[in-house]
Structures are given as structure tokens and as C-alpha cells.
C-alpha positions in Angstrom: 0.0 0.0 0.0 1.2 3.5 -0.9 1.9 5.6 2.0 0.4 9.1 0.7 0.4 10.9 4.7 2.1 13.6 6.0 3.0 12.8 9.9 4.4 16.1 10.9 1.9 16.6 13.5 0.4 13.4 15.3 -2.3 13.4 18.0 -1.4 10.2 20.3 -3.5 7.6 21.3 -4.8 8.1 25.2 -7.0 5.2 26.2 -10.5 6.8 27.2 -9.6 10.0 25.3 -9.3 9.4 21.8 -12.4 7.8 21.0 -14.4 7.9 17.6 -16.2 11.5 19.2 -13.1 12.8 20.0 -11.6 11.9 16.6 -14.6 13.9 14.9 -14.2 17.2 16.8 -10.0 16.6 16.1 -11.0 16.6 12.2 -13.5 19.9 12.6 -10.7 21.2 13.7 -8.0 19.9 11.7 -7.8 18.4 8.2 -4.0 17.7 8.2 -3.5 16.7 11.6 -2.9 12.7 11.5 -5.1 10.6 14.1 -5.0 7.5 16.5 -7.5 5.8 17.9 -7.1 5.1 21.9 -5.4 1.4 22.1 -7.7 -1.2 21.4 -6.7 -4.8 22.6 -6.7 -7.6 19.8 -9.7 -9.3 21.7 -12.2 -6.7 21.9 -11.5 -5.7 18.3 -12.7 -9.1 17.4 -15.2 -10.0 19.2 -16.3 -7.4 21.1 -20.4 -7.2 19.9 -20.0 -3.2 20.9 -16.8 -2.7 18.7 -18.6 -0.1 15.9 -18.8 1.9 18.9 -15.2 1.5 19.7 -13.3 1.5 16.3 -16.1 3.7 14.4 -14.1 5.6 11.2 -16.4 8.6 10.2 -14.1 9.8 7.8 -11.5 10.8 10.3 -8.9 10.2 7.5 -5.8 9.9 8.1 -6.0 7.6 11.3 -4.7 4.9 12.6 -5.9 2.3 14.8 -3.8 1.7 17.6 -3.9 -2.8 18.8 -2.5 -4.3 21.9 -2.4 -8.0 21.7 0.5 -10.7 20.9 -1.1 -13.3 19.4 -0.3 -13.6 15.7 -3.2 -15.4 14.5 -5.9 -12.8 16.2 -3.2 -9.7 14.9 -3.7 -11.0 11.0 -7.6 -10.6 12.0 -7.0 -7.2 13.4 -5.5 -6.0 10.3 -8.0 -7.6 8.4 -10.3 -5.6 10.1 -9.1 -2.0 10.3 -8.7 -1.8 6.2 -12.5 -2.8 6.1 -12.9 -0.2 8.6 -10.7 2.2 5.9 -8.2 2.9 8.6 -4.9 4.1 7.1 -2.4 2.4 9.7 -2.7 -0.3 12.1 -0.2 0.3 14.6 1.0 -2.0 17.1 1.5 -1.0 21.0 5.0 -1.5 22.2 4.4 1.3 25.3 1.8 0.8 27.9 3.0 -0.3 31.0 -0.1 -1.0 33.2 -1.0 -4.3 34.8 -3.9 -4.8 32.9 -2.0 -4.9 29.4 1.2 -6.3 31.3 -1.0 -9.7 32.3 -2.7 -9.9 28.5 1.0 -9.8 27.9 0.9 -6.8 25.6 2.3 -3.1 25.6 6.0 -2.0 27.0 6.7 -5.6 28.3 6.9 -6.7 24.7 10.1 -5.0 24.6 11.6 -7.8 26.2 11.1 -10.3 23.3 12.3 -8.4 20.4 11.7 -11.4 18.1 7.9 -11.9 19.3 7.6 -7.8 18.3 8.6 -8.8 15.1 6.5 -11.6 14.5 3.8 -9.4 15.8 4.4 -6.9 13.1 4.7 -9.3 10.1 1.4 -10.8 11.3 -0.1 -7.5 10.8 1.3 -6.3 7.6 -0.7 -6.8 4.5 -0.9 -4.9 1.2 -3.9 -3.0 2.0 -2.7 -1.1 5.3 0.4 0.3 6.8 1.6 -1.3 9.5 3.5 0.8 12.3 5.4 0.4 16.0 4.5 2.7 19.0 7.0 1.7 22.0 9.4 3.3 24.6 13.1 3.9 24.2 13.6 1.1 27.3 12.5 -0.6 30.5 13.6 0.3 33.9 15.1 3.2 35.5 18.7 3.1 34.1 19.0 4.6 30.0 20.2 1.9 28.2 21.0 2.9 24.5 22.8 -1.0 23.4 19.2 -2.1 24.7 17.2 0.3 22.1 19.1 -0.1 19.3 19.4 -4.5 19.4 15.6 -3.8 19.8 15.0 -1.6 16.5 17.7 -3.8 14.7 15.3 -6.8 15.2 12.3 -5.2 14.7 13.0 -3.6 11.3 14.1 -6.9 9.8 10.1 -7.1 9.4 10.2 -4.2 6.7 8.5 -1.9 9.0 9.0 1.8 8.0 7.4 4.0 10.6 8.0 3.9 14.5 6.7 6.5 16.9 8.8 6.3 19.8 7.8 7.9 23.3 11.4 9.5 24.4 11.4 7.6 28.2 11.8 4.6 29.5 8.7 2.6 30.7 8.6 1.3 34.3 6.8 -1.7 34.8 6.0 -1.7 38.6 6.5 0.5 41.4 4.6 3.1 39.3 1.5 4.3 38.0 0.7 4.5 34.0 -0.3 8.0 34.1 3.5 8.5 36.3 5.2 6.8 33.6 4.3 9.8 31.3 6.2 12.2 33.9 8.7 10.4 36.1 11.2 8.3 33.8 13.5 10.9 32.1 13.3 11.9 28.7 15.9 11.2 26.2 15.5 12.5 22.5 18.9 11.6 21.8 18.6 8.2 21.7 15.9 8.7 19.1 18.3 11.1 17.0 21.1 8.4 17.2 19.0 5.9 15.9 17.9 8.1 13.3 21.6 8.3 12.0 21.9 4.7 11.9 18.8 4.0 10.0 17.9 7.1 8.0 14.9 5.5 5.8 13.2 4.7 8.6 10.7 7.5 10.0 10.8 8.0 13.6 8.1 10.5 14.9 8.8 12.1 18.7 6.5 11.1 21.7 6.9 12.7 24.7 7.4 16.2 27.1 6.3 18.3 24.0 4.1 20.8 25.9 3.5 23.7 23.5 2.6 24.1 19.4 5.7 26.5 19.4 7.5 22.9 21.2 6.2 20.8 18.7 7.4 22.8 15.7 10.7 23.3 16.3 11.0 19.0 17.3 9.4 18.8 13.9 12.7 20.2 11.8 14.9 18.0 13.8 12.2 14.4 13.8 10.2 12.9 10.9 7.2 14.0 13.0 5.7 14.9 16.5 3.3 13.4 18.2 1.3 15.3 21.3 -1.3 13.4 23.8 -2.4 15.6 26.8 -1.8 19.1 25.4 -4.8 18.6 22.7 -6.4 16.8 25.1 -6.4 19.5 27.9 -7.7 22.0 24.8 -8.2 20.3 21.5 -9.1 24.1 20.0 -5.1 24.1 20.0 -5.5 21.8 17.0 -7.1 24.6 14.9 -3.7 26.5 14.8 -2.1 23.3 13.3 -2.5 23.5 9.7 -1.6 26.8 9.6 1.5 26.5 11.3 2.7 22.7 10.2 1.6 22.4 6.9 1.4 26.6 5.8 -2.7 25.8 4.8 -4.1 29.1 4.0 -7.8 28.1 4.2 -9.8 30.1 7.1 -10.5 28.5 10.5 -13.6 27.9 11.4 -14.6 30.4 14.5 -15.2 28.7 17.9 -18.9 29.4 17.6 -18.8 27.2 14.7 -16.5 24.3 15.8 -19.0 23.6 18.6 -22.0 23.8 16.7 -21.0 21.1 14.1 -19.9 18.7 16.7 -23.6 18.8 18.4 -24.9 18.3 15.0 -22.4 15.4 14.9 -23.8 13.7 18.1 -27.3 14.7 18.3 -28.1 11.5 16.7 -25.6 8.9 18.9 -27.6 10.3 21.8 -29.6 7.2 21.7 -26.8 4.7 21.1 -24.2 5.6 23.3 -24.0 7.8 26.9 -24.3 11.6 26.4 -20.9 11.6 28.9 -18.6 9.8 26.6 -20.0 11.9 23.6 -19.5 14.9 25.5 -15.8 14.1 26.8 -13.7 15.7 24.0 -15.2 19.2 24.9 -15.5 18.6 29.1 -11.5 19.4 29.5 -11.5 22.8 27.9 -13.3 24.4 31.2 -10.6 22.6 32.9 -8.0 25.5 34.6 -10.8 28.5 33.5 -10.8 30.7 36.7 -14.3 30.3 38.0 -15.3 27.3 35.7 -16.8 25.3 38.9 -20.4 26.7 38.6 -20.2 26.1 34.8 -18.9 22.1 35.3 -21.8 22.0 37.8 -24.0 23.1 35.3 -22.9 21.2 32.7 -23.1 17.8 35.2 -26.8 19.1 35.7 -27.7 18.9 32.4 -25.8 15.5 32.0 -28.2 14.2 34.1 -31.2 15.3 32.6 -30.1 14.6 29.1 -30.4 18.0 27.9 -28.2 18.3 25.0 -29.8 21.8 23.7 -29.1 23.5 26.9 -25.3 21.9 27.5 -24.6 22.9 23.6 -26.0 26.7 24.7 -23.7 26.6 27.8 -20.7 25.5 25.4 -21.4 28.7 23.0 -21.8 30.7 25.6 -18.3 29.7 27.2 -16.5 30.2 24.4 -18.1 33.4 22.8 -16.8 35.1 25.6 -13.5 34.2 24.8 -12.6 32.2 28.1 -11.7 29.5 25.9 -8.0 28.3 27.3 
């Protein structure tokens, strides 16, 4: 399959975050920006009878859909079923170090069999979908750059082009998965060393990028960046992005706008899934606002009663008076 997608600017995969409503309100906001579902593990993707709700693709093109699992035969099915789904990318997870994923023997703890992550890739590569990596740069708390490299030397024998790498080290007890975002130390120059070595590979940075301004400049020195909790804590940062990353002239939609083609987007799931999870993608952007409490309240209110008119009226009115973040 022909790779057509510009990576510059990647919005991560965050389990609970990046669901198929979040992905809709990334795409109001950005055409260019390139998308990941949150991680999905191999199981649920198959038989899961609630999976449209989980791997939904409303034309949120480019995307990928983001698997944990290590069993070859169920991967083949996975790919099989993210190019019906018209994902772009299937994209294995080499990086989450919680339990959970730990005991289905999944995520960072793959990074000890570097042969298994291999076979794990071949069994998802097929002509109609990219395949791609998402893993840490080591395990433990000591940097380890022999370690890294062996790994990407084994793991590239599969063909594999594309590898998003998040810049620390993944702990596997002692700590908590949202702590293993913050406490190991980055190290981008493990990333730019490995870049040297294999220079037709593309290697897009995960990891302590905290601003656009951040991102951009990582972006002249990477084949891409990829940000999690910044467009999480205010995805309206993503309508600054093809402007700045990819010099698109076309005008942004105002604020105003934004919010009132999402609620046309959802009005309709209302019956099929909970007004909370549709309403997630927007809830964090009160989230730091000086007096926002009696607004959440509000908001929580109307949650309860099911009143989407009156929440999307609350959300227009938040941000036409500029206290958007």
C-alpha cells in the first residue's frame, strides 16, 4: 500500500480520550493533523459485539488504529479488520505499562522479546494497510542505548517503516501509567542516534512536547511529533495546526462554529451511546478557567437530565466570551 500521509503533527492515542467523538471534533478542527484511535486490545476488536462503537471511522482520514495484543493469528484478523474499517495504519502498542496490558501480555513488556515484536508486526502487515510500532526507548530506571538499538535492529528486519517512539523509559511496577508519562527521564537523543543509523526509517517524537511552538521546532529535527495531553487539555489548539505545520491558507472555522458542528455530529448517537462519553472531547476545555466550577456544575446538571440543547448553549456561551484556554 502507498503511503500518501504527511506525519508532521500526530495526535497520540490516550485510552479513554481518543475515542471515535473525539476523533470527529480533532477533524472539525484539523484536516491535516494525522489521528490514533485510543489502544484497542486484539480481543475486543474481534469479538467485542460493541466494537462499531469503539473502532467507528467517520471519515476521520488519516487515522490509525492503535492494537495491543500478541497473538499472531488474532493480529492478522485485526488488520484484516481495520482496512474494512478504511483505517490508514494499524499500529502495534509496544508502550503501555499497566498491569492490565502487562497480564494480557501486551504493551511496554513486549520490549523484552524483540523477536515476538517482530513476528507481531509481520502478522499484521498486509498490502492494504500500513503497518506501524508505538514503543518506549527502554525498560527500567537506568537509559540503556545497546538495549534500544538491538531492539529496532530486530524489529525492522520485518520491513517496517514508521516507529513512533515515546522519548522515556517505561517502568513496569512501582509506578503508575499516568506516572510513567512524567517520572522516567526523557531522552530525545537516543531517538536522534537511531535516526543516524537508519535514516529511511521515520521516527516520529513522543513525549514532554508541551506547547505548538515545542512541537514545531522538534518537527525540523524528527520525521514528525506526536502530542497526547496538550490537545487533550484544549483540542481548540488543533485549529492553529494547519496553519502553522503544513502553511494551509484556508480560514479557520470560528469557535462558535466548531462547537455547533460537533452537536450536529452527536445529536443523533444520543440514543446509542452515553451523552458523557459523547461529551468528553469538549468537558476538559473548562478545565484551569478561573471560576469554571459553577459552569462544570452546570454542565453535570444537564448531563443528568439529558439536555443536550441546553449543554450545547452553555458551550457557546463559554467560548463566545473568549474564556476559551
Amino acid at each position: 500500500m502507498v503511503d500518501i500521509y504527511n506525519r508532521k503533527f500526530c495526535v497520540a492515542p490516550m485510552m479513554g480520550y481518543t475515542t471515535p467523538y473525539a476523533r470527529k471534533l480533532y477533524r472539525i478542527l484539523s484536516k491535516k493533523a494525522f489521528l490514533f484511535t485510543e489502544m484497542i486490545a486484539s480481543k475486543s476488536m474481534i469479538y467485542s459485539k460493541n466494537k462499531d462503537l469503539i473502532i467507528e471511522n467517520d471519515d476521520h482520514n488519516p487515522v490509525a488504529i492503535q492494537v495491543g495484543g500478541s497473538d499472531l493469528d488474532d493480529l492478522k484478523k485485526c488488520s484484516v479488520i481495520a482496512s474494512n474499517y478504511n483505517y490508514n495504519e494499524i499500529n502495534l502498542n509496544v508502550g503501555c505499562p499497566s498491569k492490565a496490558v502487562q497480564k494480557g501480555s501486551f504493551g511496554a513488556c513486549l520490549m523484552k522479546d524483540k523477536i515476538l515484536v517482530r513476528q507481531c508486526i509481520e502478522s499484521l502487515q498486509s498490502e492494504k494497510i500500513i503497518t506501524s510500532m508505538k514503543c518506549r526507548i527502554g525498560l527500567g530506571k537506568e537509559f540503556n542505548y545497546d538495549f534500544f538499538e538491538e531492539f529496532i535492529d530486530e524489529v525492522i528486519k520485518s520491513g517496517i517503516k514508521l516507529i513512533y517512539v515515546h522519548a522515556r523509559n517505561a517502568i513496569l511496577s512501582g509506578i503508575s501509567p499516568k506516572a510513567n508519562r512524567t517520572i522516567p527521564a526523557l531522552n530525545y537523543d537516543f531517538i536522534i542516534r537511531i535516526k543516524k543509523k537508519y535514516p529511511h526509517i521515520n521516527f516520529i517524537l513522543n513525549g514532554g512536547i508541551d506547547s505548538l511552538e515545542k512541537a514545531k521546532d522538534l518537527s525540523n529535527t524528527f520525521d514528525g511529533v506526536m502530542l497526547g495531553r496538550l490537545i487533550q487539555n484544549n483540542p481548540f489548539e488543533l485549529s492553529k495546526v494547519d496553519n502553522y505545520f503544513f502553511e494551509e491558507k484556508n480560514i479557520v472555522k470560528s469557535n462558535e462554529d466548531i462547537i455547533s458542528s460537533y452537536f450536529q455530529y452527536i445529536g443523533p448517537k444520543i440514543k446509542i451511546d452515553s451523552i458523557f462519553r459523547l461529551l468528553s472531547p469538549l468537558l476538559s476545555i473548562f478545565f484551569g478557567v478561573p471560576n469554571s466550577k459553577s459552569l462544570k456544575n452546570e454542565v453535570n446538571e444537564c448531563i443528568k437530565n439529558g439536555n443536550l440543547e441546553l449543554i450545547e448553549s452553555i458551550f457557546l456561551s463559554f467560548v463566545k466570551e473568549k474564556r476559551l484556554l
